[in-house]
KEPA-211539 format. One record per residue (C-alpha): x negated, y negated, z. Coordinates in Angstrom, 1 decimal, decimal comma. Each point is the difference from the previous one (the first is absolute). Example, Ala and Ser with C-alpha at 12.3 -4.5 7.8 and 13.67 -1.06 7.14 Angstrom:
<sites>
-12,3	4,5	7,8 .
-1,4	-3,4	-0,7 .
</sites>
This chain:
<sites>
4,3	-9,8	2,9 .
-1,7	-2,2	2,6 .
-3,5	-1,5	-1,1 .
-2,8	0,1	2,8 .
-1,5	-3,1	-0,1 .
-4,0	0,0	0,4 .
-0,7	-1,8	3,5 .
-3,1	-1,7	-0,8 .
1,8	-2,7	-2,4 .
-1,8	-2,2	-2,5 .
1,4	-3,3	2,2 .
-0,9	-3,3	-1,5 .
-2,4	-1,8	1,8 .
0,9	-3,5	-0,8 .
2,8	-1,1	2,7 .
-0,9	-1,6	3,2 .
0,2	2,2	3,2 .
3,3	-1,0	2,2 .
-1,3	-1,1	3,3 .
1,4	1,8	2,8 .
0,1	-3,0	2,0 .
2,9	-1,2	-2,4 .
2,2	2,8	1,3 .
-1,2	0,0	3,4 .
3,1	-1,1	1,7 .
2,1	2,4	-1,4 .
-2,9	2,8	0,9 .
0,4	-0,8	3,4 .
3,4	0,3	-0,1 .
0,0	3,5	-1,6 .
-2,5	0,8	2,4 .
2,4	-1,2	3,3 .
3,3	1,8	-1,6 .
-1,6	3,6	-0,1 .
-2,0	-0,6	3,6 .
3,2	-1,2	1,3 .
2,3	3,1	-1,3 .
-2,7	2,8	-0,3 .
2,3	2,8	0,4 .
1,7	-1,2	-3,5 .
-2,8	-1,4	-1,9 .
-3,9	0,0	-0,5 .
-2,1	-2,0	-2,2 .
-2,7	2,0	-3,0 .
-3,6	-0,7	1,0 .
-1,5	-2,1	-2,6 .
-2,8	1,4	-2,0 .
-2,7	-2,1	2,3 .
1,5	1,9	3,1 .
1,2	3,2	-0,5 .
-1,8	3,4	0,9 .
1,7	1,8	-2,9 .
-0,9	0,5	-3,4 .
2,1	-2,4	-2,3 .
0,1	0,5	-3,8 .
1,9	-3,2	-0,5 .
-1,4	-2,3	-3,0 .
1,4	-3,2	0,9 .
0,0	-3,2	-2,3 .
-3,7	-2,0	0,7 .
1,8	-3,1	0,8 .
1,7	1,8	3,0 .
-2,6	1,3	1,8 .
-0,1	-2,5	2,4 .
3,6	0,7	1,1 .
-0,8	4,1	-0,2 .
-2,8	0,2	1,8 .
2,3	-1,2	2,9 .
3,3	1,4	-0,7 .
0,8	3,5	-1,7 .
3,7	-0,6	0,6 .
2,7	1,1	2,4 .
2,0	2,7	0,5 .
3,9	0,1	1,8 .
0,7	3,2	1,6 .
-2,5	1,9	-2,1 .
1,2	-1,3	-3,4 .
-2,2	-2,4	-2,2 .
1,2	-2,8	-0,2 .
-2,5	-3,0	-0,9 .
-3,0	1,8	-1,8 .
-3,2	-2,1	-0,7 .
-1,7	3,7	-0,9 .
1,5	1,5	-2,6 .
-1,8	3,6	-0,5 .
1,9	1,3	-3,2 .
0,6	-1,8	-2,7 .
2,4	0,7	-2,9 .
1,8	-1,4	-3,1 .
3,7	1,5	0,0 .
2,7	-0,3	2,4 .
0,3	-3,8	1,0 .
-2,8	-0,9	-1,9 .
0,7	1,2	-3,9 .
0,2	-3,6	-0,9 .
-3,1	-1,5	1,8 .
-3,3	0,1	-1,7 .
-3,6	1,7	0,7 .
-0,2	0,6	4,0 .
-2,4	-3,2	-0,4 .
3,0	-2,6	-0,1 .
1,6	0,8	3,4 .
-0,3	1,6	3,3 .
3,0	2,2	1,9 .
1,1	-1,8	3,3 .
2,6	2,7	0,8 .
1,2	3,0	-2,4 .
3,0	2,1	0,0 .
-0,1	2,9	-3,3 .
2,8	-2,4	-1,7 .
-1,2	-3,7	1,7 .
-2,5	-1,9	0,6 .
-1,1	-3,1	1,5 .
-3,2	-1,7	-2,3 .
-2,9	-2,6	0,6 .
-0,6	-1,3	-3,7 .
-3,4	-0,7	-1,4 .
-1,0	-2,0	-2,8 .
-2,6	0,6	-2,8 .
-2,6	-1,4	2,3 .
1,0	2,2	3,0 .
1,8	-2,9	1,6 .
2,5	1,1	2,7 .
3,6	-2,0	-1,1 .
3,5	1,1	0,9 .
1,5	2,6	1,7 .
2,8	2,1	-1,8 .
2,7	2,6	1,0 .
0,5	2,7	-2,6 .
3,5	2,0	0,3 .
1,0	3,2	-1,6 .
1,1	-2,2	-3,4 .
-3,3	-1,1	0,0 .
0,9	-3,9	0,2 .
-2,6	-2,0	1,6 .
1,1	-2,2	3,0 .
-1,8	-3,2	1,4 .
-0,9	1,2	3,8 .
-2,2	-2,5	0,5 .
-2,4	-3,1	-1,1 .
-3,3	1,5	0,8 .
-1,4	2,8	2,6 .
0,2	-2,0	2,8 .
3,6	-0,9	-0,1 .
0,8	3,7	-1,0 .
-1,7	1,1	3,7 .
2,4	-2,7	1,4 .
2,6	1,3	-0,9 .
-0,7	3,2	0,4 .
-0,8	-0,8	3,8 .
3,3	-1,6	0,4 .
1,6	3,1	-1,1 .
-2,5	2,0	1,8 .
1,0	-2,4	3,3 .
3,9	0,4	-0,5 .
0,0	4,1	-0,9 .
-2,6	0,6	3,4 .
2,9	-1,8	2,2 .
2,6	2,0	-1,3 .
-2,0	3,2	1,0 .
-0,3	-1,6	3,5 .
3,4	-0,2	0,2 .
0,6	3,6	-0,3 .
-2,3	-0,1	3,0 .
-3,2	1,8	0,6 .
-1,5	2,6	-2,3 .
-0,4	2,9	2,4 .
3,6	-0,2	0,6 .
1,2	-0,2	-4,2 .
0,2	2,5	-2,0 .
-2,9	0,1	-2,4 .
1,5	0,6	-2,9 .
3,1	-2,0	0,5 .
-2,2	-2,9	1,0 .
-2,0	0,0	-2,8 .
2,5	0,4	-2,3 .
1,3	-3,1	2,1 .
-3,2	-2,2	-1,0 .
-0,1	0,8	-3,7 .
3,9	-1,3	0,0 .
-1,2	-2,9	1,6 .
-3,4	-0,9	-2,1 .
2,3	0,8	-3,4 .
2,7	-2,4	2,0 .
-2,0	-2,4	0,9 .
-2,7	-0,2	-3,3 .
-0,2	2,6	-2,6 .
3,7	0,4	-1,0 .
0,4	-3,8	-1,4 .
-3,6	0,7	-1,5 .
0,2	3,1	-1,6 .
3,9	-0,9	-1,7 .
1,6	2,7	2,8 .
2,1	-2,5	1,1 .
1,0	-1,1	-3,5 .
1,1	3,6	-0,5 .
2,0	0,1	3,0 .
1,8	-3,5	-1,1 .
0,7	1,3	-3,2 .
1,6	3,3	1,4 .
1,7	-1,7	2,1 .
1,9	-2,3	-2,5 .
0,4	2,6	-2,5 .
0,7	-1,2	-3,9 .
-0,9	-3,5	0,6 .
-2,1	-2,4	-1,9 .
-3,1	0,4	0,5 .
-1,8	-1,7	-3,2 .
-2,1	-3,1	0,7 .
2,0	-2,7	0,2 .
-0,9	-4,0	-1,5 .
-1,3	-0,9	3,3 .
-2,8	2,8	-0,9 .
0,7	2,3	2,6 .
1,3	3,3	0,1 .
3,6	0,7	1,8 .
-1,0	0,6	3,5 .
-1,7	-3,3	0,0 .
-3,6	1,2	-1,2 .
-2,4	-2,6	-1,8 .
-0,4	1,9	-3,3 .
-3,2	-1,4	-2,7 .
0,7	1,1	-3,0 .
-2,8	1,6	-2,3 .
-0,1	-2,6	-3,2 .
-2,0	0,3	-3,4 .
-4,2	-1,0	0,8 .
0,4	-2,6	-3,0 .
3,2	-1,4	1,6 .
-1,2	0,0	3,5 .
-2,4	-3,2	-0,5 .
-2,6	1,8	2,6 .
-3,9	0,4	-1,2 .
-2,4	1,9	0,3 .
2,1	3,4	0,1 .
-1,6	3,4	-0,9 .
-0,4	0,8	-3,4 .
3,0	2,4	-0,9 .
2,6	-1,7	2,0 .
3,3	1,4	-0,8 .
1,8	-1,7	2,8 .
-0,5	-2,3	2,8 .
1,6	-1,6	3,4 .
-1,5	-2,9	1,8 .
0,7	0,4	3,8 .
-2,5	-3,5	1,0 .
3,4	-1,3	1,2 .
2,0	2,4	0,6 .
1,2	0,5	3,9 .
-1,3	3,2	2,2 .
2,8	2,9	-1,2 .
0,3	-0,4	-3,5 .
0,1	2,8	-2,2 .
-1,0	0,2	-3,3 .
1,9	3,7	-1,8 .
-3,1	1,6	-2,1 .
2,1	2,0	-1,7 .
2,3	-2,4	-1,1 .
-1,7	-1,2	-3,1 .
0,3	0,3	-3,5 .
-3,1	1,0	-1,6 .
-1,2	2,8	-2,8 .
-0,6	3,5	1,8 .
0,7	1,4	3,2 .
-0,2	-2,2	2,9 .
-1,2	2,7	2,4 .
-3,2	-0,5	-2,3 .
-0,6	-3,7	0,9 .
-2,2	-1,2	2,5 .
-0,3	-3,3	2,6 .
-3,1	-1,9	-0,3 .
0,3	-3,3	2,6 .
-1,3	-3,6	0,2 .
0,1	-3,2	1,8 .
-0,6	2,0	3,5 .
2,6	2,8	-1,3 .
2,7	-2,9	-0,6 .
0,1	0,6	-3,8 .
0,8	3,3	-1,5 .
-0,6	1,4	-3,3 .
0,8	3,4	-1,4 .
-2,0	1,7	-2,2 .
0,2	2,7	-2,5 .
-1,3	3,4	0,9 .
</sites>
């Protein structure tokens, strides 16, 4: 059963505020892509402009970025969310910690895509959660996450222009077009959809991570390895496994599930450091 998560969140107060101007360009160009192709795509008011009622909670350190930018919408569907209303702890998120240690970018009920927070409320990494709850490297930081997402953004807005005007589509096949193209173009290599497909498609082979460390359709895979072992300080106290993504490359996964510790692992929990680069599960 789905736990409603209060929307007035005890946020640590601690981290520094992201300046908007450090996402700026990529602002504007969010901002020219939905002027340009209004019939397919709008942007969400942020919480400085908008005439509505918003019962989003956002991180502190965001509130820059929100105030300007609620998010953006492609043919009606959600697709970039900076104002996340509901908030909840199965589904996508079993694994993740208190609501306090990330922030939703875009939800689906068996994926998501995450902002990760540190202890101090310090916005780090971006991760793609699929339906076997692996975590994948999206990106470095917000501001790369919102370029990518406008490239894909970009790309799936042309291929609707293709089809030719709006008025002249059907609705429903055209918007059934732009979620093809948004999971084409970004969410399917996030989210491990396009993993699934490789692996149905080459049915009974090897999958298993190979001794180049990555998995058999070519994924970077970090392995979850003892706390003692792992050399890393200052990890939470309880530890029971950890991965160190400081060097790893933007679509490594690390498999949550796949570890070998006491109890049920649908029990642990993700606590992150180093700007969401290091990962350590926790007992529940």
């Amino acid at each position: 059963m789905s736990t409603p998560m209060n929307n007035s969140l005890p946020w640590p107060a601690d981290a520094e505020v992201l300046p908007v101007a450090s996402v700026r360009p990529v602002l504007d160009r969010l901002s020219s892509l939905v002027t340009t192709h209004a019939q397919d795509a709008a942007a969400i008011p942020g919480l400085a402009v908008t005439e509505e009622e918003v019962s989003a909670d956002p991180p502190p350190a965001l509130e820059q970025i929100v105030d300007e930018l609620g998010g953006i919408t492609v043919r009606g569907l959600t697709m970039l969310t900076l104002q996340i209303e509901d908030r909840t702890d199965v589904g996508p998120y079993t694994l993740l910690g208190p609501a306090t240690t990330y922030y939703p970018l875009y939800e689906t009920p068996d994926s998501a895509v995450v902002l990760a927070l540190d202890e101090d409320g310090t916005p780090g990494a971006v991760y793609g959660i699929g339906e076997d709850l692996a975590l994948q490297l999206a990106a470095p930081d917000l501001g790369a996450y919102l370029e990518r997402f406008a490239a894909a953004l970009e790309a799936t807005l042309a291929g609707l222009a293709e089809r030719g005007p709006a008025e002249e589509d059907s609705e429903d096949a055209r918007t059934d077009a732009a979620e093809q193209l948004m999971d084409q173009h970004l969410f399917a290599e996030l989210l491990g959809m396009r993993e699934i497909e490789e692996a149905d498609e080459t049915a009974g082979a090897d999958k298993t991570t190979g001794t180049d460390g990555t998995a058999g359709t070519g994924i970077s895979v970090v392995p979850l390895q003892d706390p003692a072992a792992s050399g890393l300080p200052g990890l939470p106290a309880g530890a029971l496994a950890v991965a160190d993504l400081r060097e790893a490359p933007v679509g490594a996964r690390v498999d949550l599930m796949d570890v070998d510790v006491p109890g049920d692992p649908l029990e642990l929990h993700v606590a992150w450091s180093e700007r969401g680069r290091v990962i350590a599960l926790l007992g529940g």
